[in-house]
N, C-alpha and C positions, 0 to 999 in steps of 0.2 A: 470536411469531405467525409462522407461514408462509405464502409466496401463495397456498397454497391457503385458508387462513383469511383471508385480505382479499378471497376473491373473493364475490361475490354474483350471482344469477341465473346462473351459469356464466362471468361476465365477471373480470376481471384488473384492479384498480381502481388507477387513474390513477398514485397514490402509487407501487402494486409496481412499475408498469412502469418509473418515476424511476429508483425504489433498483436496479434489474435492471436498466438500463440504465449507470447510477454504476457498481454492480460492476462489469461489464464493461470499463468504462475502467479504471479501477482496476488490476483483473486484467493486460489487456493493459500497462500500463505497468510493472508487475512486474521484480524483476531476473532470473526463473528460472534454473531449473537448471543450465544450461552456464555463463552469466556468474558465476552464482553458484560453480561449481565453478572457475572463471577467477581470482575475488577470492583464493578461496581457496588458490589453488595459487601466490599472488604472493610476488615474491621478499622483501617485507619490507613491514609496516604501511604504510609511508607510501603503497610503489606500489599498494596494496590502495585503501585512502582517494584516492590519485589518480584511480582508475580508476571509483571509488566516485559521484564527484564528479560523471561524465556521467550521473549515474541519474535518477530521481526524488527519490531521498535526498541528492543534491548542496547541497540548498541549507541542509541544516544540518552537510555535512562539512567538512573540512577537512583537509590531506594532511598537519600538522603538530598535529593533535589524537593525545592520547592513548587507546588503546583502548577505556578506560572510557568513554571521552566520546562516540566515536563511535559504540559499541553505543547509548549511549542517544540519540545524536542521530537512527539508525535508529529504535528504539524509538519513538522520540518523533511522527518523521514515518509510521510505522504508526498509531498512536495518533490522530494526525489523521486519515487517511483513513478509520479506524472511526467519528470522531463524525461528519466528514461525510458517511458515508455513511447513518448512523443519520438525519441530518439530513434527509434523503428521503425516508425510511420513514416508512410511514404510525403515528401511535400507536396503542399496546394491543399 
């Protein structure tokens, strides 16, 4: 469903504004682009994963996890912010 199909009589109902206000936050806490080009240009996994640590994604990293772990402990913390963000959306 898009906010245009949750709106009725021309209005923006309660729920979309939630979820559209959730994204938002979301969005903004984001690692983008330059940090993200930052992780990647680190001298080695661990100072990747240190640096990692100050993000949003900190609280399932750790600077002495191995890569597989870490992608999924990213993965995992994306994964949450989609159901709660789901969580605000209105159903249908």
């Amino acid at each position: 469903m898009t906010p245009a199909a949750g709106r009725e009589h021309g209005a923006v109902s309660a729920g979309w504004v939630a979820g559209s206000v959730r994204a938002r936050a979301l969005a903004r806490r984001r690692v983008g682009a330059g940090p993200a080009r930052q992780l990647a240009a680190s001298g080695s996994l661990r100072e990747a994963l240190a640096a990692l640590e100050a993000t949003c994604y900190g609280r399932e990293i750790r600077a002495a996890q191995p890569l597989a772990e870490a992608q999924n402990a990213v993965a995992s913390t994306i994964l949450w912010d989609m159901r709660v963000l789901a969580g605000w959306l209105p159903r249908g």
